[in-house]
Structures are given as C-alpha cells and as structure tokens.
Short mmCIF file of the C-alpha atoms (twelve columns), coordinates in Angstrom:
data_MODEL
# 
_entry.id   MODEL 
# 
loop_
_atom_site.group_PDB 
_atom_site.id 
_atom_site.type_symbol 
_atom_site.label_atom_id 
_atom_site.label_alt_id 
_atom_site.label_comp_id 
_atom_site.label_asym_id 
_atom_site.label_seq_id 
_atom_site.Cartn_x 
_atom_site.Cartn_y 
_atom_site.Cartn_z 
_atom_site.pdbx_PDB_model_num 
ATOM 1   C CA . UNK A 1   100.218 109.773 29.284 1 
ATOM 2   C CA . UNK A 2   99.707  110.160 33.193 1 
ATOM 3   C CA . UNK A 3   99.011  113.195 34.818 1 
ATOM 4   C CA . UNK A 4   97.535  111.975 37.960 1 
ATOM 5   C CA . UNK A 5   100.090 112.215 41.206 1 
ATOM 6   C CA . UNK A 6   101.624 114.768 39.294 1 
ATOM 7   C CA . UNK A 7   103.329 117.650 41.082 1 
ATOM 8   C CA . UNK A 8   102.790 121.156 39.825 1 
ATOM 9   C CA . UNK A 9   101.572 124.688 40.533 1 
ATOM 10  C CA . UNK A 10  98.265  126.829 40.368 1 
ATOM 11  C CA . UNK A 11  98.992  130.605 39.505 1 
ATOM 12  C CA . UNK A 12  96.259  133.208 40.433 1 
ATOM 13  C CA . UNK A 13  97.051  136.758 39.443 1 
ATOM 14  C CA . UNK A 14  95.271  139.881 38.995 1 
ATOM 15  C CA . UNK A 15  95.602  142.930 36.068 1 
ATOM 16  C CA . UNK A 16  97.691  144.980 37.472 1 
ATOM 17  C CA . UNK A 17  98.824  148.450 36.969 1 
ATOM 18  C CA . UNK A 18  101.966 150.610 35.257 1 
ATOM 19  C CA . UNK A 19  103.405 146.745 34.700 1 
ATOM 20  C CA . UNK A 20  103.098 145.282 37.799 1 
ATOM 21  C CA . UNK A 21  101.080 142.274 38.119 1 
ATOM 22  C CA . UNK A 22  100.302 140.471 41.462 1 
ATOM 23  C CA . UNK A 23  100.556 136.441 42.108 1 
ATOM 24  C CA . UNK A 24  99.617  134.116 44.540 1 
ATOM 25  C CA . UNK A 25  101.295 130.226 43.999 1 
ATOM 26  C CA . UNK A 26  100.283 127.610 45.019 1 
ATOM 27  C CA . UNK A 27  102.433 124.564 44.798 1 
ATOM 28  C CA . UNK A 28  100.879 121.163 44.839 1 
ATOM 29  C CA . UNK A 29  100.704 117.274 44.669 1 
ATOM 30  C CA . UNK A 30  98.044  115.212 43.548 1 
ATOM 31  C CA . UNK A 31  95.576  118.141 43.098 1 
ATOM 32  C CA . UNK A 32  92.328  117.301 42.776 1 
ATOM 33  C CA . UNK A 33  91.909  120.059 40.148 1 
ATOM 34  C CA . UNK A 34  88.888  120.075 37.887 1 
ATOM 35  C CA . UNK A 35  88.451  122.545 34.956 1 
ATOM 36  C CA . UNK A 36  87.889  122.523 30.902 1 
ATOM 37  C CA . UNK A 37  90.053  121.518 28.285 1 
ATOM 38  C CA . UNK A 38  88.338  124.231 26.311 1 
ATOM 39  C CA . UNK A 39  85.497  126.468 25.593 1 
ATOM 40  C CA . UNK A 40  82.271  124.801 24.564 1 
ATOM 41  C CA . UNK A 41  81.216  125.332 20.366 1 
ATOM 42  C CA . UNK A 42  77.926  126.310 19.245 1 
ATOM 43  C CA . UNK A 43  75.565  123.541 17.892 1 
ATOM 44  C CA . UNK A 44  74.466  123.219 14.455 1 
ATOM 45  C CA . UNK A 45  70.607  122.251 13.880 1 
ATOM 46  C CA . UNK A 46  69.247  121.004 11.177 1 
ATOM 47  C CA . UNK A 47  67.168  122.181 9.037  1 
ATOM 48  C CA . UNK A 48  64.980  119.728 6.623  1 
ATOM 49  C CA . UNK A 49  62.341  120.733 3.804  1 
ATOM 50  C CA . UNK A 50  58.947  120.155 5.373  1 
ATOM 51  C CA . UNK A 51  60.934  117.327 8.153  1 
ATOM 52  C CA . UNK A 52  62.085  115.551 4.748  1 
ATOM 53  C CA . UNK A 53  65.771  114.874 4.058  1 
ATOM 54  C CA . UNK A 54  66.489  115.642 0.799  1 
ATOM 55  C CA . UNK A 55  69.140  117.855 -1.221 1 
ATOM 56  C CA . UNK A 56  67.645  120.790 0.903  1 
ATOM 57  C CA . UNK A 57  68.860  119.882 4.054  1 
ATOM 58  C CA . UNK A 58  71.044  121.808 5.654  1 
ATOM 59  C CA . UNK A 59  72.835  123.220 8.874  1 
ATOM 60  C CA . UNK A 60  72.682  126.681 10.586 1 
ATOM 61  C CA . UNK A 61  74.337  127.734 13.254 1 
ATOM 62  C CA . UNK A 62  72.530  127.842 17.113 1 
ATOM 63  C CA . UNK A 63  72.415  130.578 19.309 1 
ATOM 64  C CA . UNK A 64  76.076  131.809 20.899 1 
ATOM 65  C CA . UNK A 65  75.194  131.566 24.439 1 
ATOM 66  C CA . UNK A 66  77.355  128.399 24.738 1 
ATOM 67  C CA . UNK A 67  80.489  129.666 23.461 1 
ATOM 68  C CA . UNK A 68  80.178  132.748 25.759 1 
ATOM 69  C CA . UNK A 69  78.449  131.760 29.100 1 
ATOM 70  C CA . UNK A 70  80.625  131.413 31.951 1 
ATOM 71  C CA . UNK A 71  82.113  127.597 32.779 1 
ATOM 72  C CA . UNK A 72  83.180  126.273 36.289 1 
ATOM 73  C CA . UNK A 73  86.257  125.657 37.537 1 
ATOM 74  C CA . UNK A 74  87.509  123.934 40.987 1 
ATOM 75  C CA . UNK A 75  90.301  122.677 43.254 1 
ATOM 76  C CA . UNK A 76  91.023  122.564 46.501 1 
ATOM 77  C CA . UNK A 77  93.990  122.390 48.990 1 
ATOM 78  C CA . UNK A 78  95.531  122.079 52.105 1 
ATOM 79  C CA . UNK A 79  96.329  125.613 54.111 1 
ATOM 80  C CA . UNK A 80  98.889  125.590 55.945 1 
ATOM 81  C CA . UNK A 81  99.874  128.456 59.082 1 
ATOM 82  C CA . UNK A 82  101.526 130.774 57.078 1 
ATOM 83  C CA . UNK A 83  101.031 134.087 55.839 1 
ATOM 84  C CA . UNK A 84  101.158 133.332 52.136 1 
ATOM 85  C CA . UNK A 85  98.056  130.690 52.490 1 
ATOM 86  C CA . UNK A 86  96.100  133.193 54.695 1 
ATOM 87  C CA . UNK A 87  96.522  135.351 51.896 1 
ATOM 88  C CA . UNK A 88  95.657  133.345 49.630 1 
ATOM 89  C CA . UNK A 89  92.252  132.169 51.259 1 
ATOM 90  C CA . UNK A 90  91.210  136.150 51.773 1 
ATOM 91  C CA . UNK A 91  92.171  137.135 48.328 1 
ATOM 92  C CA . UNK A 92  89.805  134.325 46.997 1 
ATOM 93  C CA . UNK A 93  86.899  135.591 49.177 1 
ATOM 94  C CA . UNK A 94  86.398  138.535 48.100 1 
ATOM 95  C CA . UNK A 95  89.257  140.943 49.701 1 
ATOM 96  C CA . UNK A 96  90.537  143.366 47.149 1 
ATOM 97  C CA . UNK A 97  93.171  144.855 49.341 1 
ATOM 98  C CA . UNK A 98  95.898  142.919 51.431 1 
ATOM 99  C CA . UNK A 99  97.688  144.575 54.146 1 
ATOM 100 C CA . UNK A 100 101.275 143.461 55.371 1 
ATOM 101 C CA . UNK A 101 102.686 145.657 58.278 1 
ATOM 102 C CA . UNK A 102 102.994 149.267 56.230 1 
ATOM 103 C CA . UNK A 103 102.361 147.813 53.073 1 
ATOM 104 C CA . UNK A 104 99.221  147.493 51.109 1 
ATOM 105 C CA . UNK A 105 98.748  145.835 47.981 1 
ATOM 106 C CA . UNK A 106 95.207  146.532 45.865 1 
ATOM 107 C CA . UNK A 107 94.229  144.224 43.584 1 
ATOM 108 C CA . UNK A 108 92.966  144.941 39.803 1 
ATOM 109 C CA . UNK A 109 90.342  143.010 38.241 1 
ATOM 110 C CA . UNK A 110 91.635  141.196 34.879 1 
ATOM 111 C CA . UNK A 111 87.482  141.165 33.673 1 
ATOM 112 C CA . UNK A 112 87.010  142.944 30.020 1 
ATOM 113 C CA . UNK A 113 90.720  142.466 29.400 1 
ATOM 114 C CA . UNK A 114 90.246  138.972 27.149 1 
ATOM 115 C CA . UNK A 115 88.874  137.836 24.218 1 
ATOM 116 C CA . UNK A 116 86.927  134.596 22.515 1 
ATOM 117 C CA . UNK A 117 86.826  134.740 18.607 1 
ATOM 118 C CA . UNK A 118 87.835  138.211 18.629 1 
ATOM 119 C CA . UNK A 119 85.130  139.636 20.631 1 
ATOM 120 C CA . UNK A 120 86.685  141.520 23.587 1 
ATOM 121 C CA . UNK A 121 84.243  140.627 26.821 1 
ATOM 122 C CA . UNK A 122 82.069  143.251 28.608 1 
ATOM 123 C CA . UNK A 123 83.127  144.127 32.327 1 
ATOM 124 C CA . UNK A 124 80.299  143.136 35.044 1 
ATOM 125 C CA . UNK A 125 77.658  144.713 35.345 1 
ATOM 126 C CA . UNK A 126 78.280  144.973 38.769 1 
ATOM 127 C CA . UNK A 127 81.714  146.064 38.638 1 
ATOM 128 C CA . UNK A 128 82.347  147.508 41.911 1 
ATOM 129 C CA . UNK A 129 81.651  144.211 43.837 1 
ATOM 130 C CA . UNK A 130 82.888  141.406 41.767 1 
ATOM 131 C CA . UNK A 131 86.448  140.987 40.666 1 
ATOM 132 C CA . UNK A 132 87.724  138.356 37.933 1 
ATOM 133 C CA . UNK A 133 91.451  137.026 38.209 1 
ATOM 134 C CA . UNK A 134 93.429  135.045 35.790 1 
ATOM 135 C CA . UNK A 135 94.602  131.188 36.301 1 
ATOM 136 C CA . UNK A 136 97.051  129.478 34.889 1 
ATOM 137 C CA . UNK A 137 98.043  125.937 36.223 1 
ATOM 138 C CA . UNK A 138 101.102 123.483 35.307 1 
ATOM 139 C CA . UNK A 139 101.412 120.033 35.856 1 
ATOM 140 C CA . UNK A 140 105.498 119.071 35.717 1 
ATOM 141 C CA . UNK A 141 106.708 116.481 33.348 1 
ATOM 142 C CA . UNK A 142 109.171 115.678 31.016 1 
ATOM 143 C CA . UNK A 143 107.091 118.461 28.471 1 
ATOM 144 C CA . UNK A 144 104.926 120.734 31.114 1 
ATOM 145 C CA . UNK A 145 101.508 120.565 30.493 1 
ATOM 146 C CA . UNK A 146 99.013  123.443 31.412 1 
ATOM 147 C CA . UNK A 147 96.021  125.171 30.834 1 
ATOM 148 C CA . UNK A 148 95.162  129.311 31.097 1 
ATOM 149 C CA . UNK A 149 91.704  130.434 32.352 1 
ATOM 150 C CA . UNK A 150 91.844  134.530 31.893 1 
ATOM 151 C CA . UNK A 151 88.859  136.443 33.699 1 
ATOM 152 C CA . UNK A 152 87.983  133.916 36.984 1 
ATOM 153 C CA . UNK A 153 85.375  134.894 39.095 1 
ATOM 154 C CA . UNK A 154 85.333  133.601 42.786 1 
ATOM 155 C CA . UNK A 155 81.578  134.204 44.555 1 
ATOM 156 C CA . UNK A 156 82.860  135.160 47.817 1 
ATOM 157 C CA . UNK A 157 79.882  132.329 49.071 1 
ATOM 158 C CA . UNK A 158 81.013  129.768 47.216 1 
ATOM 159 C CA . UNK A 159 84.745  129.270 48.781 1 
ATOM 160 C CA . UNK A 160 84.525  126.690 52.501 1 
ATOM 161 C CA . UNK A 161 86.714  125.946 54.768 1 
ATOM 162 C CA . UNK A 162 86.544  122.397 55.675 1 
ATOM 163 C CA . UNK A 163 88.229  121.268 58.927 1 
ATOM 164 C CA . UNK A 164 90.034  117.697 58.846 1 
ATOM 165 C CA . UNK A 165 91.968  115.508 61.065 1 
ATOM 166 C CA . UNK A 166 95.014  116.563 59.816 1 
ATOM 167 C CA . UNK A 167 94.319  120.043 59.052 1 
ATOM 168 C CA . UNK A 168 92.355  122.469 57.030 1 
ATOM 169 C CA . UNK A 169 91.073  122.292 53.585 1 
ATOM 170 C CA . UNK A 170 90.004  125.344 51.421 1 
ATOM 171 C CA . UNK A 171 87.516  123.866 48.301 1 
ATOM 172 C CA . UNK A 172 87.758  126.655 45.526 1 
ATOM 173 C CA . UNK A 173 84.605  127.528 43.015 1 
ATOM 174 C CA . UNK A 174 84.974  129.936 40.360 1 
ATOM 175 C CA . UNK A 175 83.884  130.504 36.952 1 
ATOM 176 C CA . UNK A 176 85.548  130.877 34.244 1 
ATOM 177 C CA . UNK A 177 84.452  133.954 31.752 1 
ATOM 178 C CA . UNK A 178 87.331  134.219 29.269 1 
ATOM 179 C CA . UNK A 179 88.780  131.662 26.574 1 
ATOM 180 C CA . UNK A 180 90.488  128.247 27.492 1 
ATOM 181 C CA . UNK A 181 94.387  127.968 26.460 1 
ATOM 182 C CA . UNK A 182 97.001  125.437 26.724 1 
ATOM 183 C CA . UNK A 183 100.373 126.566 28.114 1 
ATOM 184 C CA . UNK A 184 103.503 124.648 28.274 1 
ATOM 185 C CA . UNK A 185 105.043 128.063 30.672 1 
ATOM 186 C CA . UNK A 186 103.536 130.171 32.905 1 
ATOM 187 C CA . UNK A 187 103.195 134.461 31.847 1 
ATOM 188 C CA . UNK A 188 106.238 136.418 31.880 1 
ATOM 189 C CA . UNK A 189 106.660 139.669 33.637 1 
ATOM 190 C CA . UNK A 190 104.751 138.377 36.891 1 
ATOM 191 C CA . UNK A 191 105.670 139.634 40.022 1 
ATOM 192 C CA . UNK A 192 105.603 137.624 43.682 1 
ATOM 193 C CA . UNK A 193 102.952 139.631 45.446 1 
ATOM 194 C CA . UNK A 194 103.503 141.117 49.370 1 
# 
C-alpha cells in the first residue's frame, strides 16, 4: 500500500450549536501530514518476588498518564490569496469569531465533548482562552483511508508563516486531546462555514 503523493483533504471543524457545525477544507497533494495512528497504552511493569522470577511474578498496570496526555499533530500547506485560506490561517491562531461583510460566524470549542475508554474528558482549565477543534483527514484511493483527531488544540504561538519563492507556507502544531479513530468518510451533517 502507498499513500505517499496521495491527494486528499484535511477537515477542521468546531462543536457547533442547535445542529450547525462549522468547517474549514483544505484540499491537498502530497501533504506532508504527520499525526498518530492511535492513542498510546499504558505499560505493564513487572513485578518479581524479592527481584527473583519465579511463579510469583507478575504484571500490574502503570500509571494512566500515557493513555490520556495530549499527543502532537502537524501539517502544513500552501495559502493561497483567497478568502477561504485567510480564514483558515486566523481561525487556527486563535480567532474565535470570523467576520464576512454582515455576517459573523462564532466558533464553539469541541473540548469535553469526547471520550477515551469511556471516560468523558474535562474542559480546560482555562476555558475562556483556549479552544479545541476536531480533525478529520482523508487520503483518496481505491478504499479512502483516514484518521479522526476529536478535541485539537492550536497554541496560537505555535502556528508560522514561512515565506518561499513561490509563495507562502503556513506549518500547523496542535495537540491532540481526544481518542485516535480511523475513518473511511468524513462526519455527516457538516456544514461549509461563511
């Protein structure tokens, strides 16, 4: 199997409200995406009578952090001069509103709405600065193969803007709080934001 050179698309989208939730695409070729397959387990010591082997031995389970800690995700991509990249770029530094002429969209943070092994996550602590989204990306083949990251965060000082010959690049850092899926289709029910 061969994914790289593949074309495909990145979805970012927020919670939304009464129904309606709020994407960004971003269509691409030979992305130079880089994210988990899935969530890390927990390790197993082991435990040995007096650091002897013996019928005694056994395994217990290590601490959790692992399993929940947050895990890094990155891509980046050409912008090109159009409305729907500039948008793009400000909603992934930071801007919880976008204005278009008389229209404003607001922006709903998807953190506390997923869970890993049942356990529903805890909002930030700091909720009224930081905002998670959701990702979901699909590479296109003759069986589409992609992978859902629920609850991104973006720090707003992570994201540059690297000028090139042939144009600008935007490099992308988040991390990834929620669990790590495979999809073969992207959500229903989304709706093309402003």
């Amino acid at each position: 199997m061969l994914l790289q050179g593949q074309d495909g698309e990145l979805r970012i989208s927020d919670a939304g409200r009464t129904g309606v939730t709020h994407y960004v695409e971003v269509l691409f070729a030979e992305m130079d995406f880089t994210g988990p397959t899935s969530r890390p387990r927990t390790e197993e010591n082991l435990i040995m009578n007096r650091n002897k082997f013996d019928t005694n031995a056994h395994y217990i389970l290590g601490p959790d952090n692992p399993r929940y800690e947050p895990i890094p995700v990155s891509f980046s991509c050409k912008i090109s001069d159009t409305s729907k990249a500039w948008m793009f770029s400000d909603w992934l530094s930071g801007v919880t509103k976008l204005t278009s002429g008389a229209s404003i969209t607001q922006f709903y943070s998807t953190k506390g709405t997923s869970k890993i092994d049942g356990n529903t996550l805890p909002n930030f602590n700091d909720s009224t600065g930081k905002y998670a989204y959701n990702i979901e990306i699909l590479w296109d083949g003759s069986k589409d193969y992609g992978v859902s990251y629920p609850e991104v965060y973006f720090p707003p000082g992570e994201q540059t803007i690297t000028e090139s010959a042939d144009g600008l690049v935007l490099s992308v850092n988040g991390m990834v709080y929620g669990d790590v899926t495979r999809i073969t289709a992207f959500s229903a029910g989304m709706t093309a934001i402003i």
